[in-house]
VEXFITOR-254814 format. One line per field, with one value per residue (C-alpha): residue number from 1; chain; x, y, z. Coordinates in pm, 1 decimal. Each point is the difference from the previous one (the first is absolute). Layout:
BEGIN
seq: c(NUM,...)
mol: c(A,...)
px: c(X,...)
py: c(Y,...)
pz: c(Z,...)
***
This chain:
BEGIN
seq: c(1,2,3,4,5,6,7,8,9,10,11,12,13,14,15,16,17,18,19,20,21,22,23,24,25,26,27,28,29,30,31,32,33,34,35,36,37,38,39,40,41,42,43,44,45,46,47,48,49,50,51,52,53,54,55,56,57,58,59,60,61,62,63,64,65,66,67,68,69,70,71,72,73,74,75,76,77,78,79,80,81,82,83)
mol: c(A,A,A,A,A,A,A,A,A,A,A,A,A,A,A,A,A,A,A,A,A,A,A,A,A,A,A,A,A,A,A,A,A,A,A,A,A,A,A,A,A,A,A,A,A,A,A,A,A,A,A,A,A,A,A,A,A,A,A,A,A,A,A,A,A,A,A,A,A,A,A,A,A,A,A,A,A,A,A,A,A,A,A)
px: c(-670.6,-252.0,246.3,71.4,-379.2,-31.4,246.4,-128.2,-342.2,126.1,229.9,-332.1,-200.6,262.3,1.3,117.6,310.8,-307.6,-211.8,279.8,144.7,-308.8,-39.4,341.6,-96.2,-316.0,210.6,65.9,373.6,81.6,-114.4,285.2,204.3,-196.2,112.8,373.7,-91.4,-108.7,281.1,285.8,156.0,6.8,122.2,266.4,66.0,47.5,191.0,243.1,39.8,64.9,224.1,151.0,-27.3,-212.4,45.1,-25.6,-310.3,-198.1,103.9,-158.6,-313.0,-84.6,48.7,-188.6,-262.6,-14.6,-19.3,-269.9,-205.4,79.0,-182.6,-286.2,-207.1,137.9,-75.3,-240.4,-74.0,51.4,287.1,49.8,167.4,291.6,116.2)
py: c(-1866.6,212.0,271.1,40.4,13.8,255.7,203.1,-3.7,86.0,290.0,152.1,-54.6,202.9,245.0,33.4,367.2,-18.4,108.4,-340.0,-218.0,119.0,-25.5,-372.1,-92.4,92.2,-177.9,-320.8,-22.1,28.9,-117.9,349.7,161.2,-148.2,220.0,324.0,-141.9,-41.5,356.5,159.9,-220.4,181.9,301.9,-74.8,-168.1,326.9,184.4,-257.7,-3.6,369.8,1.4,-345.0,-31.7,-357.4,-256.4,-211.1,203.9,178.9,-370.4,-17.9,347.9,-86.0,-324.0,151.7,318.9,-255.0,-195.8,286.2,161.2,-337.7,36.4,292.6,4.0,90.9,346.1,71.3,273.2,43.5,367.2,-16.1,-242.5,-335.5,96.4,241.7)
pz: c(-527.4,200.0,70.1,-375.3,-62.8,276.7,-159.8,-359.1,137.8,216.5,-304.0,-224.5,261.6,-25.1,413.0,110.2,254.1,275.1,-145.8,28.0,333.6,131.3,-133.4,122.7,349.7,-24.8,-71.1,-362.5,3.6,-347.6,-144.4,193.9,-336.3,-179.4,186.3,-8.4,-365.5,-51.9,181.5,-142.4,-223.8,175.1,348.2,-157.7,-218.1,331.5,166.6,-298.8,-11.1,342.0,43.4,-333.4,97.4,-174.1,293.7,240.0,-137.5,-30.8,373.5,65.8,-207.0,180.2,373.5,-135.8,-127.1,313.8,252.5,-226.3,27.5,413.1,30.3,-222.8,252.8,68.8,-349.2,-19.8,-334.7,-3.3,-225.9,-270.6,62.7,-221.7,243.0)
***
């Protein structure tokens, strides 16, 4: 139940990618949903271009997801987080 409060209180705030990275690192992990969220629809877009497999592409989404998440803390913040 706290996660999904978390979550509506972060998407009211309406968190930047920088804001929420930052809050992920700093422990509150249940925003990361709201990056995966954000990016959804057009990672899989890509994938799917790419793949032209649905499976395949949800496979490529969740490691893409995952490894992101692994490395949050090389993210600079130079670029945006879609990139």
């Amino acid at each position: 139940m706290q996660t999904i409060e978390t979550l509506e209180r972060a998407g009211a705030e309406r968190l930047t990618d920088q804001e929420i990275v930052d809050r992920v690192r700093a422990g509150d992990t249940a925003l990361y949903e709201i990056i995966m969220r954000r990016y959804n629809q057009r990672l899989y877009r890509v994938a799917r271009a790419i793949l032209r497999d649905d499976a395949e592409s949800e496979d490529v989404m969740q490691d893409a997801y995952v490894r992101a998440y692994q490395h949050l803390d090389q993210f600079a913040g130079r670029a945006p987080f879609s990139t």
